[in-house]
C-alpha positions as CSV (number, residue, x, y, z in Angstrom):
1,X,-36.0,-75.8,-243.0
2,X,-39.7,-76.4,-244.1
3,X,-41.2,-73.2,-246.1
4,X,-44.0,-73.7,-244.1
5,X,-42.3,-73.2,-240.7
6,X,-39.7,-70.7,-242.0
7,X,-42.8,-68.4,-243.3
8,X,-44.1,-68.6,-240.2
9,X,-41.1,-67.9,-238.2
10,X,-40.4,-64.9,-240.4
11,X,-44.2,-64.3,-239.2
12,X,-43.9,-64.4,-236.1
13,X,-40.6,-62.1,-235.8
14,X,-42.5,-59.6,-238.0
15,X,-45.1,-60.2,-235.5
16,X,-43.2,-58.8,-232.6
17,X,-41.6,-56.1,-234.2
18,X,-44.7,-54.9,-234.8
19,X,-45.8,-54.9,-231.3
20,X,-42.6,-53.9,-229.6
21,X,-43.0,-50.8,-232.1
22,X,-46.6,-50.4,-231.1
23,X,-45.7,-50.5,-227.8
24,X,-42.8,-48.0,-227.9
25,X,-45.2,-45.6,-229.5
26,X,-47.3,-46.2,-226.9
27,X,-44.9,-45.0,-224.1
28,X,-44.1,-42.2,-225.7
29,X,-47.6,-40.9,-226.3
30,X,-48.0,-41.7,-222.5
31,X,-44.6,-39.6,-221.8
32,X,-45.8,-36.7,-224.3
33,X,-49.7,-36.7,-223.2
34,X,-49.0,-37.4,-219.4
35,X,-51.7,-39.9,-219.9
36,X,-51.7,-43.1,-217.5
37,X,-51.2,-46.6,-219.1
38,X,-54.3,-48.8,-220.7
39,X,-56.2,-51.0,-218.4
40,X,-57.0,-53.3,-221.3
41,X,-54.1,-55.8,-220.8
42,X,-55.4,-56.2,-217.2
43,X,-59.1,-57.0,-217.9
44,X,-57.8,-58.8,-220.9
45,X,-56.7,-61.1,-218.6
46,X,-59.2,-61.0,-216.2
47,X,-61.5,-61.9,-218.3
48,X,-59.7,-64.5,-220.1
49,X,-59.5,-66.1,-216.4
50,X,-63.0,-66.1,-216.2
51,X,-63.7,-67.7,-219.6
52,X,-61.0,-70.5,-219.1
53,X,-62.5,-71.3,-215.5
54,X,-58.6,-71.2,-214.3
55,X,-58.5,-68.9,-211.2
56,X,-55.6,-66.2,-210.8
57,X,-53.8,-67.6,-207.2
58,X,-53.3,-65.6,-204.5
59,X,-54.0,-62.5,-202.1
60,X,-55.1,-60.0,-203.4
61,X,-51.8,-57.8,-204.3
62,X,-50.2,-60.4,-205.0
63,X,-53.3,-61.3,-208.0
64,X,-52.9,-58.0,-209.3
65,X,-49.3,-58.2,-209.6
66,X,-49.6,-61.0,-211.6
67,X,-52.5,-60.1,-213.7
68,X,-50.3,-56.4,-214.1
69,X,-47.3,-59.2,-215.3
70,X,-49.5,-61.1,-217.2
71,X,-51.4,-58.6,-219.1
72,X,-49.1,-57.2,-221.5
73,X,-47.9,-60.6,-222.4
74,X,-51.1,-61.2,-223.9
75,X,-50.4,-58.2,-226.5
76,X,-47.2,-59.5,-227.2
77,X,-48.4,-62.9,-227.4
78,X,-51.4,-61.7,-229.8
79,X,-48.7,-59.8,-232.5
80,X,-46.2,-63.1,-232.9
81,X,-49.1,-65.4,-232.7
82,X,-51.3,-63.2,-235.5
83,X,-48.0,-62.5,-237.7
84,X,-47.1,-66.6,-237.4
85,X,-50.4,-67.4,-238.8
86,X,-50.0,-64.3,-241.9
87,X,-46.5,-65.9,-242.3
88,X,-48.3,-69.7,-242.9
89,X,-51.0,-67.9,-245.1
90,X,-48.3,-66.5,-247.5
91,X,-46.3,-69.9,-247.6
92,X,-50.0,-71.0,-248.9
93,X,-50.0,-68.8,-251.4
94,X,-51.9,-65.8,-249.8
95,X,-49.7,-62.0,-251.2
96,X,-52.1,-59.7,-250.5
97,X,-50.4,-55.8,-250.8
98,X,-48.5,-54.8,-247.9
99,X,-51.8,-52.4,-246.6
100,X,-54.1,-55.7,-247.5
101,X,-52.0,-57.3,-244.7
102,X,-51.3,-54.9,-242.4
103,X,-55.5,-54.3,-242.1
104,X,-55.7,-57.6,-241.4
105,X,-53.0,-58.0,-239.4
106,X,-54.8,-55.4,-237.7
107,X,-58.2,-56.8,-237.2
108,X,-57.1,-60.0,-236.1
109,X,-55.3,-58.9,-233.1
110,X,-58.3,-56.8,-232.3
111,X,-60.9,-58.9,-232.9
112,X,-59.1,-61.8,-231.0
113,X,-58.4,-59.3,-227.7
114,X,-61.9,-57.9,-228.2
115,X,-63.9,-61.3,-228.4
116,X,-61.8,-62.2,-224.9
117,X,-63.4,-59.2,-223.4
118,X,-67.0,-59.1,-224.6
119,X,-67.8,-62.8,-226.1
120,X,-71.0,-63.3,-228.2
């Protein structure tokens, strides 16, 4: 296999183990707290609708079941997608320390969700 594809594979898993781990952290600090879920996800994807011009079908519970389906697949698709693109950067040559990576890891995924939210 290409080193270039396999780094980015490896990436990508390291991607969504990442995120299922944030995620499961997430639940339970929602079970512990009693606090109700994140609305970010949702108007992650509202807004991206808006930006992209493509319109979210449908009445009106029917649209916010799918935005409700849609919106966490953004986060997951942010992790793999952000840890695909570390994995590419280290088959280039890029081996910055594991806290290096994670911080940027890190700020990519928020910058991208947060730039979808509130673009400048």
């Amino acid at each position: 296999m290409d080193h270039a594809l396999h780094s980015a594979l490896l990436g990508a898993a390291a991607g969504a183990a990442g995120t299922t781990a944030l995620n499961a952290l997430t639940y339970v600090d929602m079970a512990a707290r009693g606090r109700p879920a994140s609305s970010t996800p949702e108007t992650t994807v509202e807004r991206l609708s808006e930006v992209a011009h493509v319109p979210i079908p449908d009445d009106e519970q029917t649209r916010e079941n799918r935005v409700s389906g849609v919106g966490p697949l953004t986060g997951q698709l942010a992790g793999v997608g952000v840890g695909a693109l570390l994995g590419l950067a280290r088959a280039a040559g890029w081996r910055p320390a594991i806290g290096v990576s994670t911080a940027v890891a890190y700020g990519a995924v928020t910058a991208a969700v947060l730039e979808r939210l509130d673009p400048r």
